[in-house]
C-alpha positions in Angstrom: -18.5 20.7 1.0 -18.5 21.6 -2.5 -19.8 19.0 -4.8 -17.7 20.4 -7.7 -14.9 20.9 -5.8 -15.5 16.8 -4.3 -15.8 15.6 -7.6 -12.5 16.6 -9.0 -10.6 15.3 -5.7 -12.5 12.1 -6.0 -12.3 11.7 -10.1 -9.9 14.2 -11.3 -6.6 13.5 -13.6 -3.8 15.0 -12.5 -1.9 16.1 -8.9 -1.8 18.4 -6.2 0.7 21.0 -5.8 2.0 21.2 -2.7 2.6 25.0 -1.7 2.6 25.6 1.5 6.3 25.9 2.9 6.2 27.5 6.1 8.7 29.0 9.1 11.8 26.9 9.0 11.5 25.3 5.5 10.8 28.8 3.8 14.5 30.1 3.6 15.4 26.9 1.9 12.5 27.2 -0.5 13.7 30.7 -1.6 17.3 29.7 -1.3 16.6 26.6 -4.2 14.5 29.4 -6.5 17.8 31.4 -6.1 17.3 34.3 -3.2 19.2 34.1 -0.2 19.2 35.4 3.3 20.8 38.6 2.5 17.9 39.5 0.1 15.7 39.9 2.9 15.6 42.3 6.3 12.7 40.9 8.7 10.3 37.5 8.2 7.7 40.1 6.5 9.8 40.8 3.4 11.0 36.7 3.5 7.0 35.9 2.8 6.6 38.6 0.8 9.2 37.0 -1.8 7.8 33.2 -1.3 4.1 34.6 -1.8 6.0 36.6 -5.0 7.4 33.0 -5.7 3.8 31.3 -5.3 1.9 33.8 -6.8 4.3 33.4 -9.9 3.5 29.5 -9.9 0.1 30.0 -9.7 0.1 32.3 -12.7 1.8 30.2 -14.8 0.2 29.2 -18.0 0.3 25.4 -17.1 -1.0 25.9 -13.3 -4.4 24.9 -14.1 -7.2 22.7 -13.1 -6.8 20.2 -16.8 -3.2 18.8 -14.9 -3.2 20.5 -10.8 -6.2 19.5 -9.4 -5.7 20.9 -6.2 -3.1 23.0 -4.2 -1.8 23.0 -0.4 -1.8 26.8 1.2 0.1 28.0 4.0 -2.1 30.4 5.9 -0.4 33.4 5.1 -1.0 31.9 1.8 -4.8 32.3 2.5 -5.2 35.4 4.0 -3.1 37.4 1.0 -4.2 37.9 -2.6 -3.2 36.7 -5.9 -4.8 38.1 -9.4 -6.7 40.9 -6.9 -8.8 37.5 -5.2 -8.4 36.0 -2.2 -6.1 33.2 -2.8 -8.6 30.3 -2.0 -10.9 32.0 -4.5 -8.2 32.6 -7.3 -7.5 29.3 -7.2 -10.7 27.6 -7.8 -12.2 30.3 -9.6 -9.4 31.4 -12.3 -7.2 28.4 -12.6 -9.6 25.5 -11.5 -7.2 24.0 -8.6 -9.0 23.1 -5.3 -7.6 25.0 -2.0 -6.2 23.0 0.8 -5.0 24.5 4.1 -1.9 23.6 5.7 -2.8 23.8 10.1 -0.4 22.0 12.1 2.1 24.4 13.8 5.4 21.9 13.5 6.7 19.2 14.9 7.6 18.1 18.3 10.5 16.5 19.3 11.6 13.2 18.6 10.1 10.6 21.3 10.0 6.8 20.8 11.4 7.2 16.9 8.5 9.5 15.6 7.8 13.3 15.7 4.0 14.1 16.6 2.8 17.3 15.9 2.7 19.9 17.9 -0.6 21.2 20.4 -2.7 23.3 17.7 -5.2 24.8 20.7 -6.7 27.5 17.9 -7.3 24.9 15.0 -11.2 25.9 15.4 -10.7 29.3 14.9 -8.5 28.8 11.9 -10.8 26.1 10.9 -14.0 28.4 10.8 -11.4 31.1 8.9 -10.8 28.4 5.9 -14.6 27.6 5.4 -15.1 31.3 4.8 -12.0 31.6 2.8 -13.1 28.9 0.4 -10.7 26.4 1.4 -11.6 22.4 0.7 -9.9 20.9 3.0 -6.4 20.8 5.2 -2.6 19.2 5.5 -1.5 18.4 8.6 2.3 16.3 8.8 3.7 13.7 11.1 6.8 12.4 11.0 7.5 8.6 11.6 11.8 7.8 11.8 11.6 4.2 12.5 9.4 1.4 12.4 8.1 1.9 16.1 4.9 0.0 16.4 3.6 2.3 19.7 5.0 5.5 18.0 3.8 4.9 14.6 0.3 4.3 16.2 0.6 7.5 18.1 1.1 9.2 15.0 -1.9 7.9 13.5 -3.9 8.4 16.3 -3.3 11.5 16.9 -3.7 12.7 13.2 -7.3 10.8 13.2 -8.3 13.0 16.8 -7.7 15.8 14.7 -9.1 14.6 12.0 -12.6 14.1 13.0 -11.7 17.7 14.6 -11.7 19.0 11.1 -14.4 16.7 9.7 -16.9 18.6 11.9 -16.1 21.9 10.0 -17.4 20.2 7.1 -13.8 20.2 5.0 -11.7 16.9 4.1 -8.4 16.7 6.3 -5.7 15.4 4.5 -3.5 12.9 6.9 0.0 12.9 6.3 2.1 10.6 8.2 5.5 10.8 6.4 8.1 7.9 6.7 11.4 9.4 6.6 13.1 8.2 3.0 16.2 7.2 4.4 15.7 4.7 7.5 16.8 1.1 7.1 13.4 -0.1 8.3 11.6 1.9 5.8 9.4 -0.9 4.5 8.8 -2.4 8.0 7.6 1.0 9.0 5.4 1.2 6.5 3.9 -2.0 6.9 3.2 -1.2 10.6 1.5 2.3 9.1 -0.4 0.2 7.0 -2.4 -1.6 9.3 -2.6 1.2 12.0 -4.3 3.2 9.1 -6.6 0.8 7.8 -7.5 0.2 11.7 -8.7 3.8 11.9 -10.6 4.1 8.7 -13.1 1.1 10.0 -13.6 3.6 12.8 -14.3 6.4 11.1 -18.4 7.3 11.4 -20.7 7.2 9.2 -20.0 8.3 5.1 -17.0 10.5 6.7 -13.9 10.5 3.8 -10.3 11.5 4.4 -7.5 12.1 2.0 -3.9 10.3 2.9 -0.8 11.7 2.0 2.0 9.2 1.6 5.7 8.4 1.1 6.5 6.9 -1.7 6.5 3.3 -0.5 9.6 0.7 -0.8 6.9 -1.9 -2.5 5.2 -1.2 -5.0 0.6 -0.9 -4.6 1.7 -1.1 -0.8 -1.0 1.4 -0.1 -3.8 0.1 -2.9 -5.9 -1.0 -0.5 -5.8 2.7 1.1 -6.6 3.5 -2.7 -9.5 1.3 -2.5 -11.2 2.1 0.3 -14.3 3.6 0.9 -13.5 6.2 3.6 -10.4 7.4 1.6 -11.7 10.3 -1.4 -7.9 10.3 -2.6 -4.2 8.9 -2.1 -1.2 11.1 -2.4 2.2 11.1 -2.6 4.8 13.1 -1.0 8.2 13.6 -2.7 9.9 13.3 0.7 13.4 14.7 -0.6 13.6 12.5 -4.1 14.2 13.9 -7.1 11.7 14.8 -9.3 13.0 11.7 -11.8 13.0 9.3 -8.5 9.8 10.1 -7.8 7.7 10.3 -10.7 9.5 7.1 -11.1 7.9 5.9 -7.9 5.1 7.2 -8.1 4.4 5.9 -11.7 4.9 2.2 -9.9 1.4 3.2 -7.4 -1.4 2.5 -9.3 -4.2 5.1 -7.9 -1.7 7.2 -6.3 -1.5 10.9 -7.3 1.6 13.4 -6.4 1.7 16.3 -3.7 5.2 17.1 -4.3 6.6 20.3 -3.2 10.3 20.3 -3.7 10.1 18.5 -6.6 7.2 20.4 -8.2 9.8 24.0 -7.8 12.9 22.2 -8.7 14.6 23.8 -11.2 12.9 27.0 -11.0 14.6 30.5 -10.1 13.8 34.1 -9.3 16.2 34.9 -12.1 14.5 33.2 -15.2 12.0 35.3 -17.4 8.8 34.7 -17.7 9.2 32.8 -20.4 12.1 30.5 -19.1 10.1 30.5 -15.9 7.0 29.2 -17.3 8.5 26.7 -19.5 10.0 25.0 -16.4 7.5 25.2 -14.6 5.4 23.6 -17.3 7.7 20.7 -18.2 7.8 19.4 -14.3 4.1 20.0 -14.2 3.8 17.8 -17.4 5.8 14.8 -16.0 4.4 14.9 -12.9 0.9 14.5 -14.0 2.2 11.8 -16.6 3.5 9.2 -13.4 0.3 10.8 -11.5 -2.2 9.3 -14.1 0.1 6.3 -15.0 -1.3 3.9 -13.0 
């Protein structure tokens, strides 16, 4: 692990960008920056223009370390270039912003209210490939649509196996269990995660830390004593299909909680701006989500 690198996940003011849209939810990333289907002939040129898209993000003048302390990578992410580096290594090096790898390969279907993720029988491979790309740590998503106590602890066990999987590698898994925004038992769910959580950080060995990736809960400092807790380096906050306004508002509520929006972080922005439109829009929504990020 790099102590540098630790340090400014553990300690540092600000958020982490969350770019790491992948297979199905790429088309609707470059459809809200303003390019559609018909602007692309195969899957190659479609991640051509959303590493085009990234790689413009990245080079923005606000996309540094003093407000984005860290950024989530798709692999195809990790294995191109930006400013002539390797794009784990252009990241820490030029802007300051530790890597994080997205692994889980997707969902799989709904069973008993939640989605689990899918079998991921070359995570060591890819694993070993991140530690020598430069990469920090991972993101790997669940999805939890109602507030099933035996499928909200599948969820979380399951994301803990794999964690410890990825502690051994020697980088920081962050677990993402996302409750779905719009279920009426939001809050109940939530409650349920709570405790199923907390169950498996008392489990964890040794001086072993995780990072927990959130929604934005229905009440308030739900998840402070996640915040607080000695096996958790950092928590933080998914946007989860809120606005930007909605969720800094949210988030702002959280005291110790930090964002990881996605969506929310490339709202407003569009392949047709200029530079200079482009990189004052980009700087505004980086500025007010570090403001709710540091709030608490």
């Amino acid at each position: 692990m790099n102590d540098a690198q630790a340090e400014q996940m553990r300690n540092g003011r600000g958020f982490i960008a969350a770019l790491d849209q992948s297979g199905g939810s790429t088309p609707k990333a470059l459809r809200l920056y303003g390019v559609t289907e018909e602007e692309y002939a195969s899957e190659d040129e479609m991640f051509d223009l959303v590493h085009a898209m990234r790689t413009r993000i990245a080079q923005a003048p606000a996309f540094t370390g003093d407000k984005v302390i860290g950024a989530i990578l798709f692999e195809m992410t990790m294995d191109r270039q930006m400013g002539g580096k390797p794009t784990a290594r252009f990241m820490w090096e030029d802007r300051g912003v530790v890597p994080f790898l997205k692994v889980d390969k997707g969902l799989d279907d709904e069973r008993d209210q939640v989605q689990v993720m899918k079998p991921m029988p070359d995570l060591d491979t890819l694993l070993a490939r991140a530690v020598q790309a430069g990469i920090f740590g991972t993101k790997m998503r669940s999805v939890i649509n109602g507030a099933s106590p035996s499928g909200i602890r599948a969820v979380v066990s399951q994301q803990f196996e794999v964690g410890r999987q990825i502690l051994a590698h020697g980088l920081v898994p962050i677990i993402e269990p996302e409750v779905t925004i719009s279920i009426a038992d939001k809050a109940e769910a939530e409650d349920i995660l709570l405790a199923e959580i907390t169950a498996h950080l008392e489990a964890l060995n040794g001086d072993s830390q995780v990072m927990l990736k959130l929604t934005l809960p229905e009440h308030a400092n739900l998840y402070k004593p996640l915040v607080d807790h000695p096996r958790v380096m950092r928590v933080v906050a998914l946007s989860g299909g809120y606005s930007r306004d909605e969720a800094c508002g949210r988030l702002a509520k959280n005291t110790g909680m930090i964002a990881s929006f996605s969506r929310a972080l490339t709202e407003g922005l569009s392949a047709r701006q200029s530079d200079e439109q482009f990189n004052a829009t980009i700087a505004k929504a980086i500025d007010g989500i570090y403001q709710a990020s540091v709030a608490g």
